[in-house]
C-alpha positions as MATLAB code, in Angstrom:
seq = 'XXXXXXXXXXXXXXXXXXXXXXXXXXXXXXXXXXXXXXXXXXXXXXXXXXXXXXXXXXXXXXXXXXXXXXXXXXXXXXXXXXXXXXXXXXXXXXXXXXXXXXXXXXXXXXXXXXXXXXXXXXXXXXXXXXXXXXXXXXXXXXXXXXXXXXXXXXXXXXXXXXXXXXXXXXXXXXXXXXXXXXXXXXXXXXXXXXXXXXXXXXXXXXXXXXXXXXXXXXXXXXXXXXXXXXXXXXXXXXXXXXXXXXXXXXXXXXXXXXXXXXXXXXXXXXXXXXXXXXXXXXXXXXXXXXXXX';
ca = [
      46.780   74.090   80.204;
      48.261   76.864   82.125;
      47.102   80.467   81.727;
      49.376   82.648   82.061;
      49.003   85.672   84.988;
      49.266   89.191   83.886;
      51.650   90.898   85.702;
      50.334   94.281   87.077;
      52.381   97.006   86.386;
      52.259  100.273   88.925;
      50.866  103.095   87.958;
      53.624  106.085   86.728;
      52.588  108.891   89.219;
      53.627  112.388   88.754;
      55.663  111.149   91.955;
      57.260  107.708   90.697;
      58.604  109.990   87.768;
      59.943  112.453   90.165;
      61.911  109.779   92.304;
      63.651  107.787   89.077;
      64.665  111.162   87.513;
      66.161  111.664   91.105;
      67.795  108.016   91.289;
      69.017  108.046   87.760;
      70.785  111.687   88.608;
      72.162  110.430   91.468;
      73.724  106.926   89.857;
      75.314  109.299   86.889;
      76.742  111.844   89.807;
      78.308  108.680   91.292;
      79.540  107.136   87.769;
      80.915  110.123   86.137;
      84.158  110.581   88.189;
      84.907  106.593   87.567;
      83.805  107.210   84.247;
      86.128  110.340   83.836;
      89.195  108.464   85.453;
      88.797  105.492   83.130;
      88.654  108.006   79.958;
      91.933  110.142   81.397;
      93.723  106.919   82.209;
      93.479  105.362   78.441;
      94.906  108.632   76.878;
      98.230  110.378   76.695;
      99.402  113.281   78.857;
     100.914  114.763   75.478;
      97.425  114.623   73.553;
      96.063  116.381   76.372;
      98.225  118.595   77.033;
      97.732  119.915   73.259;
      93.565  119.544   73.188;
      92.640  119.393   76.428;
      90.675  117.019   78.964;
      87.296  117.426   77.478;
      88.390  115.854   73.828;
      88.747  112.268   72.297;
      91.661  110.244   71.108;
      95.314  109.756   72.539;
      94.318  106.685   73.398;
      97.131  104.424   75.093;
      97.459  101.549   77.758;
     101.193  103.054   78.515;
      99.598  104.526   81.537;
      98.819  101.277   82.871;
     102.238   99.829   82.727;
     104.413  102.801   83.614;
     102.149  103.314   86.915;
     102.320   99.683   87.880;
     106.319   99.766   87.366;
     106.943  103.768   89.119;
     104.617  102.796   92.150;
     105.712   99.710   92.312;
     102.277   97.883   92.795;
     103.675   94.432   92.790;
     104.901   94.895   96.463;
     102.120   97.433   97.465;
      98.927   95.190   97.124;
     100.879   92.548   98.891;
     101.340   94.868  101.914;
      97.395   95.601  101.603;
      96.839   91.833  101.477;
      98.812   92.092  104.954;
      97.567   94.420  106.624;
      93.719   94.059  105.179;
      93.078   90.231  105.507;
      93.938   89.740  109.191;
      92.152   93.320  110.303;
      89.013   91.982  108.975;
      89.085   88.911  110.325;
      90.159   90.027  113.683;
      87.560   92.574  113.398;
      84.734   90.089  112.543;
      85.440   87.498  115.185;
      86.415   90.201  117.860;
      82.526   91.808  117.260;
      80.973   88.763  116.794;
      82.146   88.071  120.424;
      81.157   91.230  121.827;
      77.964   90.966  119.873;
      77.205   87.298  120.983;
      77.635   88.751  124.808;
      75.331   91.205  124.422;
      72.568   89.607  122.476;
      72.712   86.142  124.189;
      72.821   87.850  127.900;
      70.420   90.272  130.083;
      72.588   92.112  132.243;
      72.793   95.552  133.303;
      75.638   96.910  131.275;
      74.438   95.368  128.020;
      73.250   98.749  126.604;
      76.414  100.711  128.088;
      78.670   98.255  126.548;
      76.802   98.636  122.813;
      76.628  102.010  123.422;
      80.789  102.172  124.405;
      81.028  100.449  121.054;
      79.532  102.496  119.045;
      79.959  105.498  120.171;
      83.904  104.813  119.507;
      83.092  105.336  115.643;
      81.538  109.057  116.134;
      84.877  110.051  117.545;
      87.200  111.871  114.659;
      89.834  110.224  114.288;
      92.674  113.208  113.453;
      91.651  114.307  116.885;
      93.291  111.115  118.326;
      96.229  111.387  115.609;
      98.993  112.623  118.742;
      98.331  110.540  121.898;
      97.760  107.433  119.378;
     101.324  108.650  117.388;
     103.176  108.819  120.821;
     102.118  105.503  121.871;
     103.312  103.922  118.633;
     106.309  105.100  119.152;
     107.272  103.921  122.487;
     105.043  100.287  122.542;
     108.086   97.600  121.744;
     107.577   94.672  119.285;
     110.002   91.784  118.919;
     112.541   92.121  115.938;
     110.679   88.974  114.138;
     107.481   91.291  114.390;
     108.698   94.292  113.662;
     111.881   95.762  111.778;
     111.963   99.152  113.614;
     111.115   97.317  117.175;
     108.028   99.104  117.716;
     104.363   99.361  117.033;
     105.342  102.113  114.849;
     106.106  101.526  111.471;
     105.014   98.269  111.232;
     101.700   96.498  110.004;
     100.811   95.418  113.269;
     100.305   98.998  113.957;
      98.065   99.292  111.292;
      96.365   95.934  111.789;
      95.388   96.892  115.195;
      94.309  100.806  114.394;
      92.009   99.542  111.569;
      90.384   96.571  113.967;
      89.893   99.234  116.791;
      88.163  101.532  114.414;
      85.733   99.002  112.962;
      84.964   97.184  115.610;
      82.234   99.304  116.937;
      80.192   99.656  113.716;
      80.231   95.756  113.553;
      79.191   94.816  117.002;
      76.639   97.298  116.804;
      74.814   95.272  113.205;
      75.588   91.971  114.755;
      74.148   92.265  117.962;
      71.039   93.781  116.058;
      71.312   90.884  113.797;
      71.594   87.915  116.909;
      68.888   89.456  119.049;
      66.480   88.899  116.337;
      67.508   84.811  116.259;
      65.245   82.550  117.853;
      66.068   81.735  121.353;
      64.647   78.451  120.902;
      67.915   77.831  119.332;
      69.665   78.738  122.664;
      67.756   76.555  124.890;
      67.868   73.403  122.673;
      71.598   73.908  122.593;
      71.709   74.036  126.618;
      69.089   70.521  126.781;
      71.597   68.688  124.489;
      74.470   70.015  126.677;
      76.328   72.391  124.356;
      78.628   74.526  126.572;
      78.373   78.958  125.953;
      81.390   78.607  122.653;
      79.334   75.745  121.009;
      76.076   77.819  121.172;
      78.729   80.722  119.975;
      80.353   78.761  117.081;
      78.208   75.848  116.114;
      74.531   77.677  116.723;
      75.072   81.066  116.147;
      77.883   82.070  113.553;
      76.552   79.771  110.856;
      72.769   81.961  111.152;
      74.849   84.734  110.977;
      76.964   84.365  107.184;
      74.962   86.397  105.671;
      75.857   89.258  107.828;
      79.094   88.560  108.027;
      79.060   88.427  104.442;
      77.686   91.906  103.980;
      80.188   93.123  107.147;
      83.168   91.399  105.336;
      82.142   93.464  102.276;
      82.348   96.555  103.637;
      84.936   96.088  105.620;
      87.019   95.009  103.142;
      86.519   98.007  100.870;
      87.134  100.417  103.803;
      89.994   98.990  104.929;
      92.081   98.450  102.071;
      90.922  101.870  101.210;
      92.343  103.561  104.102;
      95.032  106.204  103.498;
      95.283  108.491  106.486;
      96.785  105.972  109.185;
      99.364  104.320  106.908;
     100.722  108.164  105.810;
     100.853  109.030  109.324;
     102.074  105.472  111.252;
     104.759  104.271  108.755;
     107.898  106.170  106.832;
     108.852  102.758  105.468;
     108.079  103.255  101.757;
     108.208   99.509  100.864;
     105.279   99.142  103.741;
     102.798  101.126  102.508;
      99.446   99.559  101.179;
      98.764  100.229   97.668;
      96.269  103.478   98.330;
      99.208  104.994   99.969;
     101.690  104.279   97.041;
      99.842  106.194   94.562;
     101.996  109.505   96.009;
     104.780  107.849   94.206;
     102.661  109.206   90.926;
     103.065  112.663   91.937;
     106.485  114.788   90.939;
     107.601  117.515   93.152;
     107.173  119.963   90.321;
     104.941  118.349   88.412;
     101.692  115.853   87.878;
     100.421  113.607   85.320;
      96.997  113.238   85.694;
      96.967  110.510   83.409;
      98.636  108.393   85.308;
      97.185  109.114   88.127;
      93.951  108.116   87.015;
      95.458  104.739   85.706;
      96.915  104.345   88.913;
      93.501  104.835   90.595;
      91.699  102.355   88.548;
      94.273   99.655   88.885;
      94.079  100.412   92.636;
      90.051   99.867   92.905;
      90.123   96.970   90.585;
      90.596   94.301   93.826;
      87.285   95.762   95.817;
      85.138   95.650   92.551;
      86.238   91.954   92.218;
      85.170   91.163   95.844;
      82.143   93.294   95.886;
      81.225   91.445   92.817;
      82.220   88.261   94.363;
      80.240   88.763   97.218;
      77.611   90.578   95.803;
      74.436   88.202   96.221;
      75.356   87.689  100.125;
      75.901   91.151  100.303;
      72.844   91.964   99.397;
      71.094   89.417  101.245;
      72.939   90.340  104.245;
      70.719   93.987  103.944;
      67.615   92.979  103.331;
      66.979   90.423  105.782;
      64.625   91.537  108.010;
      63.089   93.955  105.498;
      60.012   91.533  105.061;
      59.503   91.337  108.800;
      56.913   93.162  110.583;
];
């Protein structure tokens, strides 16, 4: 017969109270604007416009449908899908390379090279908005690549500015993440003959999926988030990403808030699926290591 363990339950301290009255203000700071854009979205710009933002009722999915049909969606996620699926994988394999160099090899630039890496993401990136413009503009593409011919305007462009920008942030949690594998691994790999890309691909990237997972996550969301470079590096309207489309819910003269906000949920509907998706190895991904000491 089993007896059951009592579980022991921490003590409430004058201090435990203090930090989950702190964590619970901060998760409703961080829900009320989704919160607020789902209630605006489900009601009518005429109700209000007569009562207000801070009443009930007016409730209507007609923002849904006319924001999907004036920004034209459809074609907008599928240019996201474009421009986000082959920037994160490029970015992932590119700083799993980089990372594999660096954690597999003692040389003398290993730390200058991480630290080149890195320190690319502290640099703001409006202050490279001209030089990177001009050379847009004057790098040629073939015609099957590119309709305008150039870098510019095309989601090469964007492909390439997006894997540039996230590369450093990734080497630098990967090359964390393979110096703390066993090099046992390594010289097993070299007795049975396996050349540097099978200890690469066959050894390494498998121990490192749940990373990647977690990396893939966030790169994901930030990516197909992005708004600044596709505003500034394309004037083709039917090549924007989606984030970038939403402008097509703003008049000249005038602003519906309502839709807006519809157009903003449907737009952040794809990360919550993936984050969701990829929730448990995102999680994982974090917390490995946080046992070790």
């Amino acid at each position: 017969m089993s007896v059951d363990t009592p579980v022991r339950r921490r003590k409430l301290t004058p201090q435990r109270l203090l930090l989950h009255a702190f964590l619970i203000a901060v998760s409703l700071a961080w829900l009320f604007p989704i919160a607020w854009a789902v209630l605006t979205s489900l009601r009518s710009y005429d109700y209000t416009a007569a009562n207000g933002y801070v009443s009930f009722g007016g409730w209507t999915f007609d923002n849904y449908v006319t924001a999907w049909r004036t920004a034209e969606f459809g074609q907008h996620f599928l240019n996201s899908l474009y421009i986000t699926v082959p920037a994160v994988l490029l970015t992932l394999f590119l700083a799993s390379c980089v990372a594999f160099v660096i954690a597999r090899f003692s040389w003398k630039l290993n730390i200058v090279l991480l630290g080149v890496f890195t320190a690319a993401n502290l640099l703001p990136q409006q202050a490279l908005l001209i030089p990177l413009f001009r050379m847009f503009t004057e790098v040629p593409l073939p015609e099957f690549m590119s309709d305008s011919e150039l870098l510019y305007d095309s989601y090469w462009g964007l492909i390439l500015i997006n894997v540039a920008f996230q590369c450093g942030f990734c080497v630098f949690v990967l090359s964390n993440y393979m110096k703390a594998l066993p090099r046992d691994l390594y010289e097993a790999a070299m007795v049975d003959g396996a050349s540097i890309w099978r200890q690469y691909w066959q050894v390494t990237m498998p121990l490192c999926r749940p990373a990647l997972a977690a990396l893939a996550t966030l790169e994901v969301t930030w990516i197909y988030n992005e708004f600044f470079w596709a505003t500034v590096l394309m004037r083709t309207g039917d090549k924007f990403p989606v984030t970038s489309s939403l402008n097509n819910l703003r008049g000249e003269f005038f602003t519906d808030n309502n839709l807006v906000s519809a157009g903003s949920v449907l737009v952040a509907i794809p990360t919550l699926v993936i984050f969701f998706m990829l929730q448990r190895h995102f999680v994982r991904g974090l917390t490995l290591g946080a046992s070790k000491g």
